[in-house]
C-alpha positions in Angstrom: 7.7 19.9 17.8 5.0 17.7 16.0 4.5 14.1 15.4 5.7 13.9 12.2 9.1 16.1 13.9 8.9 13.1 16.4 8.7 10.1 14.4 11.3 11.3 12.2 13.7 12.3 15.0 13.3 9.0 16.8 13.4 7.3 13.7 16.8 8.8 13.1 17.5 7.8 16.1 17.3 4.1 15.6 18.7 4.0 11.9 21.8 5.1 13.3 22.5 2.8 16.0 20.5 -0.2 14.6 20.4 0.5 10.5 16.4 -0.4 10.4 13.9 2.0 10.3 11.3 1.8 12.9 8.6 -0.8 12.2 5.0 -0.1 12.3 3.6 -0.5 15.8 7.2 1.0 17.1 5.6 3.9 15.2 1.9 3.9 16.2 3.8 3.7 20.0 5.9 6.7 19.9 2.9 8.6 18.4 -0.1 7.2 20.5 2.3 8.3 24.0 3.0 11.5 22.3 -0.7 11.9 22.4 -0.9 10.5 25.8 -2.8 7.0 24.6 -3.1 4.2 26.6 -1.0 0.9 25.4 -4.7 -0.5 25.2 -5.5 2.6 23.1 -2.5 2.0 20.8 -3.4 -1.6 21.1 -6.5 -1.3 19.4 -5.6 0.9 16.8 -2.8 -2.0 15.6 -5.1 -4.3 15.9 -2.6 -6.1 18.6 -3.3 -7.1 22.2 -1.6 -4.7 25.0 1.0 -7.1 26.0 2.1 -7.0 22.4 2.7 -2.8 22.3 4.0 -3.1 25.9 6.8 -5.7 24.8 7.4 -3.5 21.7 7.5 0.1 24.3 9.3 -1.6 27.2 12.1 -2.5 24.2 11.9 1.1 22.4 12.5 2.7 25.8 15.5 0.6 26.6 16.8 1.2 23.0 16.5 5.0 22.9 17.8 5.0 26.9 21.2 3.7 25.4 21.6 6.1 22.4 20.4 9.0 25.0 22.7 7.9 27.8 19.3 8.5 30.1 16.6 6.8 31.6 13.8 6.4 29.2 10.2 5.4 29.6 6.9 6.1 28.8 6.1 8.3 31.6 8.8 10.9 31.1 9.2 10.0 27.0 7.4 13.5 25.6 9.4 15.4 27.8 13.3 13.8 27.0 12.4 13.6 23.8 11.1 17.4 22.9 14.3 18.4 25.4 17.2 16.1 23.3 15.1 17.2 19.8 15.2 21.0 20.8 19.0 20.9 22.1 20.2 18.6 19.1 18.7 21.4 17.2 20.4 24.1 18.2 23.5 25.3 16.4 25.5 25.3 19.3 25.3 21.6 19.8 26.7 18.5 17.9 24.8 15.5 19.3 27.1 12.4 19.3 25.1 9.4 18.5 27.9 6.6 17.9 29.9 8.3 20.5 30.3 5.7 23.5 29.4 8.4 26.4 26.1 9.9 24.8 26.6 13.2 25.4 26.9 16.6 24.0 29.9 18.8 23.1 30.5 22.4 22.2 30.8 23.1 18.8 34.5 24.1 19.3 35.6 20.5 20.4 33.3 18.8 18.0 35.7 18.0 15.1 37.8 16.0 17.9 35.8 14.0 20.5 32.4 14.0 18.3 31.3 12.4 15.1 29.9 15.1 12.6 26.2 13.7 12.7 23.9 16.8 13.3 20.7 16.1 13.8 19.4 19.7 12.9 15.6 20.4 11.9 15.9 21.0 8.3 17.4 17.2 8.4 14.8 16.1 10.5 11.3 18.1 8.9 10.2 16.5 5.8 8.2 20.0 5.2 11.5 21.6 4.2 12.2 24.5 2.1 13.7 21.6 -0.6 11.5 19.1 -0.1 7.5 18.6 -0.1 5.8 16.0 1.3 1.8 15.6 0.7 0.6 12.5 2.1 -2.5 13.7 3.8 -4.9 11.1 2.6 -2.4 8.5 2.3 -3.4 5.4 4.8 -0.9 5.0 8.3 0.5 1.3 8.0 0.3 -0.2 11.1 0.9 -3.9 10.4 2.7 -5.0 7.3 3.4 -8.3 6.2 5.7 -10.8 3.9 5.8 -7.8 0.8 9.5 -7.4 1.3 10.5 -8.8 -2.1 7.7 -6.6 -3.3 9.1 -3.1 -1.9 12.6 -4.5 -3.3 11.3 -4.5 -7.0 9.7 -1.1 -6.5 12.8 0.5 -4.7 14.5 -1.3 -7.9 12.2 -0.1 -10.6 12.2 3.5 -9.3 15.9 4.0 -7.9 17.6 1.8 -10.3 15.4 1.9 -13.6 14.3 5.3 -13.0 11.2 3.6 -14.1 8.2 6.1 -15.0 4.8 5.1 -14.7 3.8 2.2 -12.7 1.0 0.5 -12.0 0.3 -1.7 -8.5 -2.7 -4.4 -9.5 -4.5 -6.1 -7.8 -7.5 -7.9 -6.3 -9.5 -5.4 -3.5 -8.1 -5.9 0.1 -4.6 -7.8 -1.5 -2.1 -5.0 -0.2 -1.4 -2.7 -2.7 -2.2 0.5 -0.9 -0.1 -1.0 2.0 2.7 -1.9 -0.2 3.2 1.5 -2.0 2.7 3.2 1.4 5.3 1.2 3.1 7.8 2.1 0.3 7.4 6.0 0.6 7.6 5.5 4.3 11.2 4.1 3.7 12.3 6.7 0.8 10.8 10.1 2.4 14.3 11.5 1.9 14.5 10.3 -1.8 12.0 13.0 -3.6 11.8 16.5 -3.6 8.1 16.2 -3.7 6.0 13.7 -2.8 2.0 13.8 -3.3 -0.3 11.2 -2.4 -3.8 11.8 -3.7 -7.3 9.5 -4.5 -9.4 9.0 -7.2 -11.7 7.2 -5.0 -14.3 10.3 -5.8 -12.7 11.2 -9.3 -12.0 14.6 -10.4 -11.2 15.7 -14.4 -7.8 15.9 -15.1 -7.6 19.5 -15.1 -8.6 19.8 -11.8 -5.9 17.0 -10.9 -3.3 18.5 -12.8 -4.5 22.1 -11.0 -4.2 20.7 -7.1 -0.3 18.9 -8.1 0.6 22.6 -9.8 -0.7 24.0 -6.4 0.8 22.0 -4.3 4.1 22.2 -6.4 3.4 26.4 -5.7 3.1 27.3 -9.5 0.3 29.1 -10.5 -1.3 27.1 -13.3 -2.2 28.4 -16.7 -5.1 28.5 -18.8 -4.9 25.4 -21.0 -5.0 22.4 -20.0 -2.0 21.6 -22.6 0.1 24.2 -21.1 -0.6 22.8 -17.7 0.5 19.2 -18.8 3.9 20.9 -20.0 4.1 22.8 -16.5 3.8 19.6 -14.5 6.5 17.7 -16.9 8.7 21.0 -16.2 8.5 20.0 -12.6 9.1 16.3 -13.3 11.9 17.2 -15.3 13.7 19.8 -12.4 12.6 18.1 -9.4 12.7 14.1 -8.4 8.7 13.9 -8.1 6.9 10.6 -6.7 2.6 11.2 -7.2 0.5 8.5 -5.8 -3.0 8.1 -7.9 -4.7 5.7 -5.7 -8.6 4.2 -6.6 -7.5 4.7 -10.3 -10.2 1.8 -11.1 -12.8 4.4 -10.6 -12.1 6.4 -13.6 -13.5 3.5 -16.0 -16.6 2.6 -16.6 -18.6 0.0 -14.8 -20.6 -3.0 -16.7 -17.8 -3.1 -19.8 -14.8 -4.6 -20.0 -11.7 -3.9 -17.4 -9.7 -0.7 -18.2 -12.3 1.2 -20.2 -12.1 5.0 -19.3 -15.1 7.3 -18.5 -15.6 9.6 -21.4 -15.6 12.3 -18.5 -12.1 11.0 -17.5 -10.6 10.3 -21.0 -8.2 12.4 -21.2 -6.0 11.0 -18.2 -4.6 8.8 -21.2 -2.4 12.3 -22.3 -1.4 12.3 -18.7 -0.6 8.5 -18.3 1.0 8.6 -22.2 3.0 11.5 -21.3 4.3 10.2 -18.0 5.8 7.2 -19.8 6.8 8.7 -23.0 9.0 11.9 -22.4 12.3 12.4 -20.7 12.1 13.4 -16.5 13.1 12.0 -13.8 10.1 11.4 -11.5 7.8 8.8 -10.8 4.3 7.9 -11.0 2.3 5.0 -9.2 -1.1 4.3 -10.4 -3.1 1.5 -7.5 -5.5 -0.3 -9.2 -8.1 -3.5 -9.3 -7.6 -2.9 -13.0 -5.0 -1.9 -15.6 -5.1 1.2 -17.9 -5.1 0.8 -21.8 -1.7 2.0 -21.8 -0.1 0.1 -19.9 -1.5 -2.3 -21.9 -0.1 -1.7 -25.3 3.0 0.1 -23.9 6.0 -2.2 -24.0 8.1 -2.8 -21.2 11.2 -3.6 -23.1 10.6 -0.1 -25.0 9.1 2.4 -22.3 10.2 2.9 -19.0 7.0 1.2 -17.0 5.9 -1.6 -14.9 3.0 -3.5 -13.7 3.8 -4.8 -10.5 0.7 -7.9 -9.9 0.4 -9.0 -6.2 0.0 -12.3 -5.8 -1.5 -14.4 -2.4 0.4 -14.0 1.0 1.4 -17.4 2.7 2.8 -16.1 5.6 1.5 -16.9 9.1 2.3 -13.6 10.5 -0.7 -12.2 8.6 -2.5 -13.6 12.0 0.0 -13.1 14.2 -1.9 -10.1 16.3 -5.1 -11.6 15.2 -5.8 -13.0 18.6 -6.4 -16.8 17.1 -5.7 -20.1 18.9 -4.5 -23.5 17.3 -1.4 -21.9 15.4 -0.6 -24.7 13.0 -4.1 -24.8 11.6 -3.5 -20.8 10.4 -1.3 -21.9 7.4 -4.7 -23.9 6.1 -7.3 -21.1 7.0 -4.9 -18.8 4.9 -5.1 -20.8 1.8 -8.9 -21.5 2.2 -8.8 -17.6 2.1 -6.3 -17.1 -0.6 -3.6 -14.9 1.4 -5.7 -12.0 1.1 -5.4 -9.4 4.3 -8.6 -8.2 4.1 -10.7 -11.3 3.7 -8.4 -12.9 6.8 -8.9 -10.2 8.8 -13.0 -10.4 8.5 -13.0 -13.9 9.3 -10.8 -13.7 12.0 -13.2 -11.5 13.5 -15.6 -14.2 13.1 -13.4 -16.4 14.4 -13.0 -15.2 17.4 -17.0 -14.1 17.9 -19.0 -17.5 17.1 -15.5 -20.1 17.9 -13.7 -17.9 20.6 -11.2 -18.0 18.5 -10.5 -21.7 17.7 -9.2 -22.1 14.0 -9.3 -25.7 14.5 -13.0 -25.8 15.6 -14.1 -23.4 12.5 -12.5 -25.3 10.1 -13.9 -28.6 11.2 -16.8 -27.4 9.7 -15.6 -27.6 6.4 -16.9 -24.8 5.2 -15.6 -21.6 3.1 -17.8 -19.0 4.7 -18.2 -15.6 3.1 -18.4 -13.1 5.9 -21.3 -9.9 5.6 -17.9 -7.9 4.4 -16.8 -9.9 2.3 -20.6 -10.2 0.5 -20.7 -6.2 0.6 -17.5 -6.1 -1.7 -18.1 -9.3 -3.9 -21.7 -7.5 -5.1 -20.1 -4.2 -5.4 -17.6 -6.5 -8.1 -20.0 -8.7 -9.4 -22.3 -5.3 -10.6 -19.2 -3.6 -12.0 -18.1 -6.2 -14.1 -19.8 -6.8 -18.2 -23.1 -8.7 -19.0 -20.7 -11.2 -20.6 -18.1 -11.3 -17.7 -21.2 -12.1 -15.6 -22.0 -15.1 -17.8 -18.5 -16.4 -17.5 -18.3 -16.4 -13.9 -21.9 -17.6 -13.5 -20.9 -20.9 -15.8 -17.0 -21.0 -14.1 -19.1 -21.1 -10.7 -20.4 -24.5 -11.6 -17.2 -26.3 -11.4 -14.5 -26.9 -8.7 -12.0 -27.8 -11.4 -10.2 -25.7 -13.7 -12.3 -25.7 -17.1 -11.1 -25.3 -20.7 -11.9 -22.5 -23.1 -13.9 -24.9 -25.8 -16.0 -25.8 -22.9 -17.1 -22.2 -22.2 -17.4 -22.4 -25.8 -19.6 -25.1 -26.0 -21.9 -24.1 -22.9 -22.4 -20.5 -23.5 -24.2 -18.7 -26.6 -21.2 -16.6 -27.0 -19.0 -15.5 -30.0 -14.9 -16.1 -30.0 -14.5 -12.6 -29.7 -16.7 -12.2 -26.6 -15.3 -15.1 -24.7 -11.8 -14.1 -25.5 -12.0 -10.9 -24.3 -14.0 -11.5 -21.1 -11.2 -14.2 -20.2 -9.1 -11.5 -20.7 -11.0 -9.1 -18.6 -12.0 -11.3 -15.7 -8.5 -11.8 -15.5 -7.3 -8.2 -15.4 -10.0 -7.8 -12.4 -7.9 -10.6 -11.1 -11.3 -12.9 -10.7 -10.0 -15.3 -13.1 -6.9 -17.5 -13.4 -5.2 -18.8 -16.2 -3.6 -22.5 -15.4 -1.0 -24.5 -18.0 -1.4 -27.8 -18.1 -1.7 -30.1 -21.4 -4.1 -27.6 -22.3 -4.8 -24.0 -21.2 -7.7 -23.5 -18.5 -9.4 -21.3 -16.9 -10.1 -21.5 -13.1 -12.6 -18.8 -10.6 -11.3 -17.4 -7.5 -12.4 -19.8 -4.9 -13.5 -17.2 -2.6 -15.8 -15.1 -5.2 -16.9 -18.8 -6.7 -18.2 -19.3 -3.0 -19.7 -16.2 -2.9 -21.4 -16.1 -6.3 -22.6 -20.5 -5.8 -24.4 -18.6 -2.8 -25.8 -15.0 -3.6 -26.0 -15.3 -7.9 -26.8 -18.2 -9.5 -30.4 -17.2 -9.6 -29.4 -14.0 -11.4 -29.9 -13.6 -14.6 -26.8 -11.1 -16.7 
């Protein structure tokens, strides 16, 4: 038995007497004591204090002790667990989980005192004969946080819509890995194949298209045509879900957003074909910027879907942060613009220079751009165009939103350029569009923070 056997079986386990799914630290405890960590171990790894993962153990324990009918804890929880998984297992057995006496029966009296609810290994393993699951370099979610509306409208798009090709946008450090990951953690059971994979170090679409006909066990062919129809013959038999995460880094840096590589060109067949021909599989692209296709593609006519994440205003972002002065965390979230990441590096702050006291930091009325946040706000400010650079440069001046003709009028640019950097800036999600009596054009507060400190002396 493995951790992945594990978390499944327990997980199992706790759909059927509760109907939820185990959450995310309920998982990183049953795996950290199946590898014999500490609570201060697993605590770490959450990002939550000890007496946080012991609450959430001392209540898994009890929970599992009632569907098992026997004392569980942590101590003796590797060795009930591997003893209920191999008996439940074994075709001899019917395990009775809504049963009120917890107990086993012989397979001859099953159909009277027990429920028919095996719990049998091909049920359990996600590495089945019918089903493959490659989530290798997928991220573990450990906290997770206000997206539920989110996962709803992918669940929707994909279960309901059968929708195709999808893309997740948004800003760096927003959520969208940790969205898409906490949907396949909820819809294993849904595809017959399931392969995660990063374009964070891109490879040609050949080699892309080899590794999914690999891990689909088809030997691939010699054209790269023939091996695009192979992998829609697999769409088209099987109920597929492939994760392209990173896909920013396929386009080219210093031009507008979306602009493919000439080395990676040709995923356009792949992303056109996706969306345009009959199957029944899905495809998630994660991205700080859109593709062309999706683009020009129209929803009402093709089955796709760009799914934007917006700003999180929920409190429980900082909940295991460690923070004092609780209703001041509401205000620190909006100075920060809901954004996990950037939260998380100044909570670290936080708690280093103000021992934690939210009210004490933000007395200093100050929007403070930690060294993390600097790191990835130059990585963004070189990728984006000469003329994007101008735009932000000139929207970094201002506190209030500011109207196209004023760009126009302040900067030696032509329509066409300051058109279409609005556009781009804003498909980097740098840039935001606000209707009032006129259209206007406000900067991220956060990145206009950054670039008023690090790049006004810069010169596009």
């Amino acid at each position: 038995m493995n951790v992945s056997q594990l978390l499944q079986f327990v997980d199992r386990l706790v759909v059927e007497r509760t109907g939820k799914h185990l959450d995310d630290v309920q998982r990183a405890v049953v795996e950290g004591t199946w590898q014999r960590q500490t609570y201060d171990d697993i605590a770490q790894k959450c990002h939550v204090t000890k007496n946080y993962v012991g609450d959430v153990g001392a209540e898994l324990w009890q929970l599992l002790s009632e569907i098992l009918g026997e004392d569980i804890k942590k101590s003796n929880f590797c060795s009930s667990l591997e003893r209920v998984y191999i008996e439940s297992s074994d075709n001899s057995n019917i395990y009775n989980i809504n049963g009120s006496n917890n107990n086993f029966c012989p397979t001859q009296i099953s159909n009277q005192l027990c429920p028919i609810n095996k719990l049998k290994e091909s049920e359990i393993n996600t590495q089945s004969t019918s089903h493959y699951h490659d989530l290798t370099v997928a991220p573990q979610i450990i906290n997770f946080y206000a997206r539920e509306s989110e996962v709803k409208t992918l669940y929707n798009s994909i279960s309901n819509d059968n929708t195709r090709l999808i893309s997740v946008l948004g800003l760096s450090g927003i959520g969208k890995t940790t969205l898409v990951k906490r949907f396949v953690d909820l819809n294993l059971q849904e595809f017959e194949v399931i392969i995660w994979t990063s374009l964070k170090f891109p490879k040609s679409l050949e080699l892309l298209v080899n590794d999914l006909l690999n891990a689909c066990k088809q030997e691939a062919k010699q054209t790269i045509d023939d091996k695009l129809k192979q992998l829609l013959d697999i769409f088209r038999d099987k109920k597929c879900l492939i994760i392209l995460d990173d896909v920013h880094n396929i386009f080219i840096p210093g031009q507008f957003a979306g602009q493919y590589k000439s080395e990676y060109q040709d995923y356009q067949n792949l992303f056109a074909m996706i969306a345009e021909t009959e199957h029944q599989s899905n495809v998630i692209l994660i991205s700080q910027e859109q593709c062309a296709e999706m683009e020009c593609l129209d929803e009402e006519l093709y089955p796709i879907k760009c799914l934007e994440l917006s700003d999180l205003d929920d409190v429980a972002i900082l909940k295991s942060t460690g923070l004092k002065d609780e209703d001041c965390w509401l205000k620190l979230i909006n100075l920060y613009e809901g954004n996990p990441v950037y939260l998380k590096s100044i909570a670290i702050l936080i708690k280093k220079i103000f021992d934690g006291e939210v009210a004490e930091f933000l007395a200093e009325n100050s929007l403070i751009i930690t060294k993390d946040m600097q790191y990835n706000f130059h990585q963004l400010f070189k990728r984006i165009s000469p003329i994007e650079q101008q735009l932000v440069l000139e929207l970094s001046k201002f506190e209030q939103p500011v109207s196209r003709e004023y760009l126009r009028q302040s900067l030696d640019l032509s329509s066409m350029d300051l058109i279409n950097g609005l556009q781009s800036l804003q498909q980097r999600y740098v840039v935001r569009k606000i209707k009032e009596d006129k259209i206007l054009f406000k900067l991220s507060s956060v990145f206009q923070e950054y670039v008023k400190n690090c790049c006004l002396n810069l010169q596009p």
